[in-house]
Steps between C-alpha positions, in 0.01 A plus 500: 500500500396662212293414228528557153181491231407557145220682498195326260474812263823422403528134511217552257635750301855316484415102542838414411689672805769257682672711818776309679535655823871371686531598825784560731563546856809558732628652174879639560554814281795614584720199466687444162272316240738375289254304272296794420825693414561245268159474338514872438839460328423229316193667328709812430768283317240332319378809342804668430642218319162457338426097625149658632301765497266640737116442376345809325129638445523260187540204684164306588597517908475851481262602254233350697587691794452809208186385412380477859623832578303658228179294591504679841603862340881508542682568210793236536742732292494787758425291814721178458471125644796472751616235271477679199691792691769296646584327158516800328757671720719181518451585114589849478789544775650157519406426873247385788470784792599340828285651761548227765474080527177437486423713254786430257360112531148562377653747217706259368248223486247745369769595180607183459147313427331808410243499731371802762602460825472718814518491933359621782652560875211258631554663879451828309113348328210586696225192459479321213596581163271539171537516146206686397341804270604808675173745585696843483532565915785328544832591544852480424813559591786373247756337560811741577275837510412515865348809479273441199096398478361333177096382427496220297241568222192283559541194303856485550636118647656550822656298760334643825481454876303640747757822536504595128631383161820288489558461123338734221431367154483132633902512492629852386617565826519451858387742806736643710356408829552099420853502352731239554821604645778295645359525814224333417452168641168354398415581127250328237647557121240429240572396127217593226324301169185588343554171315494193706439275219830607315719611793462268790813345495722775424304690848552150675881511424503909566383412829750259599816704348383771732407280782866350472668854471310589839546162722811518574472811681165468704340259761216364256404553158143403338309522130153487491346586211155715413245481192079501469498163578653592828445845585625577865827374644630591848829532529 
């Protein structure tokens, strides 16, 4: 199995990182997932009728995830946080893209506590899995652009495994080669604080909102969680 692991660089550079990774295997994609349906309804009701609204740059979930993207030379305004991207279309057009399952469940638990969130097709991940400073050979395919290559600049965050990068801008956006599609049966999802001090609780119910949206529909689901303290977790 896989391992995942915060590099030191960056547990020194961001001491207050919490990652919950929640696993799932014998997922079941292509059965209804009525739950999810309902979680993505629910959000888009809240914000039309203006009960809720989607965290913004101003809030203090995502303008640390600014200010981390501009400590490693993204400029968060042009290159977004998935979060911050996903609340502001809810924003703008009303509505949550349904793409499949799986996916719908970790975008509706990111929106809804305002925290990044992201997954990888773990029989898709070659070797383990780091989040590290990216040295410029690398590359990248993103997510829905088969046919493209990227370099992350060096400097850059990535999530990486021993085939390439799997997430640019520590959370921008996924790699093509790893998506999760319905037919994907084992998966890890991973939820995102730079602030473990302030935001431990809300990740620790994140976790189990998203964990609940996937049990019913695979054979076991997991959390296990990643910071400095405890830098490597196989999955």
């Amino acid at each position: 199995m896989p391992a995942f692991r915060i590099a030191p660089a960056v547990a020194d550079a961001f001491p207050g990182t919490l990652i919950a990774l929640v696993t799932a295997t014998g997922l079941r994609g292509h059965e209804p997932w009525p739950h999810t349906a309902a979680a993505l309804a629910e959000l888009e009701r809240q914000q039309a009728d203006g009960t809720w609204q989607p965290a913004d740059e101003t809030d203090p979930r995502i303008d640390a995830w600014h200010t981390a993207y501009r400590a490693f030379g993204t400029n968060p305004r042009r290159v977004r946080p998935s979060v911050d991207a996903l609340g502001r279309r809810l924003a703008k057009k009303g509505s949550l893209p349904r793409i499949n399952p799986a996916v719908d469940s970790y975008n509706a638990v990111s929106v809804r506590h305002g925290l990044p969130a992201g997954a990888f097709d773990l029989d898709r991940v070659s070797g383990d899995v780091d989040i590290r400073y990216a040295d410029g050979t690398e590359s990248f395919t993103p997510l829905g652009e088969p046919g493209t290559v990227e370099h992350p600049r060096p400097g850059e965050i990535i999530y990486a495994d021993a085939a390439g990068v799997l997430t640019r801008h520590w959370n921008h956006r996924d790699a093509h080669r790893t998506r999760v599609t319905a037919d994907s049966a084992r998966v890890a999802f991973v939820l995102e604080t730079l602030h473990a001090d302030r935001d431990a609780g809300l990740l620790k119910a994140a976790a189990e909102e998203l964990q609940g949206l996937l049990a019913p529909h695979a054979a076991r689901t997991a959390v296990h969680h990643l910071d400095p303290a405890t830098p490597r977790v196989a999955v």
